[in-house]
C-alpha positions in Angstrom: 24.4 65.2 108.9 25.6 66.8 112.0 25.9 70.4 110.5 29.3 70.6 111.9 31.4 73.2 109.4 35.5 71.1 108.4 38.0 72.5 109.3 40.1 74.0 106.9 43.4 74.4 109.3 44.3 73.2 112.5 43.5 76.7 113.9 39.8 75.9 113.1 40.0 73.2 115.6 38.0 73.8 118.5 41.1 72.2 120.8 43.8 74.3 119.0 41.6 77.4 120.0 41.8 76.3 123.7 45.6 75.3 124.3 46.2 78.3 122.6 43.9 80.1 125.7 45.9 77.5 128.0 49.1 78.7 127.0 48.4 82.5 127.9 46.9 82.1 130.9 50.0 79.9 131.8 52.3 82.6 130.2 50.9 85.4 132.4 50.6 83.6 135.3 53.9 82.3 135.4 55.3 86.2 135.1 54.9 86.2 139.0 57.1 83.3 139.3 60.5 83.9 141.4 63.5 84.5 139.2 65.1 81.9 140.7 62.7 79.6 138.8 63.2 81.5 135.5 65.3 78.1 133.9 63.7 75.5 135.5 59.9 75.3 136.2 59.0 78.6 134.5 60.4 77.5 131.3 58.7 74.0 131.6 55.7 74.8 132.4 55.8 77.7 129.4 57.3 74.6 127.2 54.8 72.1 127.6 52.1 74.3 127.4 53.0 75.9 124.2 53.6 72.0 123.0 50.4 70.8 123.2 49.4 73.3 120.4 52.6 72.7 118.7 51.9 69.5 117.9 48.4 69.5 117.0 49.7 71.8 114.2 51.9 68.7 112.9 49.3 66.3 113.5 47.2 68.4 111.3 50.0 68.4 108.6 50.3 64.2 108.9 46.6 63.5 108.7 47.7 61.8 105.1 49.3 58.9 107.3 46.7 58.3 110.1 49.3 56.5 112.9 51.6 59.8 111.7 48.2 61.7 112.8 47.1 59.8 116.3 50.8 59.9 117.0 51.2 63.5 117.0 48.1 63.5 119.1 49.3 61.3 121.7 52.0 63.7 121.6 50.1 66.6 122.3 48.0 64.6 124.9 51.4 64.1 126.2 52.2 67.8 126.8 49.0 68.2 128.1 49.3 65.5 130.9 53.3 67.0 131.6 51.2 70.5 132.0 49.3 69.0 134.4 52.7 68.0 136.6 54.3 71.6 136.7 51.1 73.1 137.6 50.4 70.7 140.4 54.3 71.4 141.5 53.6 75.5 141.4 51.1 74.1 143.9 53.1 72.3 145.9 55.5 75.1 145.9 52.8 77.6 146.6 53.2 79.9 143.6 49.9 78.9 142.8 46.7 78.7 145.1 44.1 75.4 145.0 41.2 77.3 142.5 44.5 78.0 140.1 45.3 74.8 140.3 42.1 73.4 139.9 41.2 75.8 136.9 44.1 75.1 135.0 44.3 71.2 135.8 40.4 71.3 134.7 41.5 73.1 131.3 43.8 70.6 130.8 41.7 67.7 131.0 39.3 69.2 128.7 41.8 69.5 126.0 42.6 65.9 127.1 39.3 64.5 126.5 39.3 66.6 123.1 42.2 64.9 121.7 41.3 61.2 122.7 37.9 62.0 120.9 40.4 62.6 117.8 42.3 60.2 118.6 39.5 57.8 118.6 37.8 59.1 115.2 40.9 60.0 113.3 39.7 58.6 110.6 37.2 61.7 110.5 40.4 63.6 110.1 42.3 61.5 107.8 40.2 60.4 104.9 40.0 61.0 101.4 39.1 64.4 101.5 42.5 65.2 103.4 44.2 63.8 100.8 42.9 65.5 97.8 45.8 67.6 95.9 44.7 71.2 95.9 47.7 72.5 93.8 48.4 71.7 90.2 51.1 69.1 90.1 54.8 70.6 89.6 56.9 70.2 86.6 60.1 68.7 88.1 61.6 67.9 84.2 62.7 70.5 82.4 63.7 70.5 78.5 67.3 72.9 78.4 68.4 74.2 75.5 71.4 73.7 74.6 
């Protein structure tokens, strides 16, 4: 046994905890952006960033159907890798300096590499346990009196 604790939530996850960090970093950072920028790579970069989380929430909530699961993690890896563009273009448009760049590109990848490792085990996240009905089952047939 590994002695690793389950999670009981998608905020539990190790990964969720960091694009959560990635996400406010990107958030305060992107504050000094021109205005001018406000509706275009402002808001994507904010977007994608907050994605990546986003959908790790509603992989968490499909790990009944395992494609439903890896699907929502490509997703997220998806965001990640799209991150990864707009902060290489506040480079290029020199909002952003090389360490920034090179930070943030490196968090990126790590949340990368944390997804295809769930990606590749999903089954870890998806078995029987996952499925296991934790509420009593509802009555959806009611006698009526007449």
């Amino acid at each position: 046994m590994s002695g690793l604790q389950h999670a009981q939530s998608f905020r539990d996850l190790v990964v969720y905890q960091k694009s959560r960090q990635l996400q406010r970093e990107i958030f305060k950072l992107t504050r000094s952006f021109p205005k001018n920028e406000t509706y275009s790579l402002t808001d994507q970069i904010r977007r994608s960033s907050r994605s990546i989380g986003a959908n790790l929430a509603e992989a968490w909530a499909k790990r009944r159907y395992e494609k439903h699961f890896v699907s929502k993690l490509t997703d997220s890896d998806g965001e990640q890798m799209e991150t990864q563009h707009w902060i290489e273009t506040a480079l290029d448009c020199e909002y952003i300096d090389q360490k920034t760049c090179s930070q943030l590109t490196e968090k990126c990848l790590e949340i990368g590499r944390m997804l295809g490792g769930m990606m590749e085990k999903s089954e870890m996240f998806c078995g029987e346990l996952s499925r296991t009905i934790l509420e009593e089952s509802a009555e959806y047939l009611v006698e009526v009196d007449d």
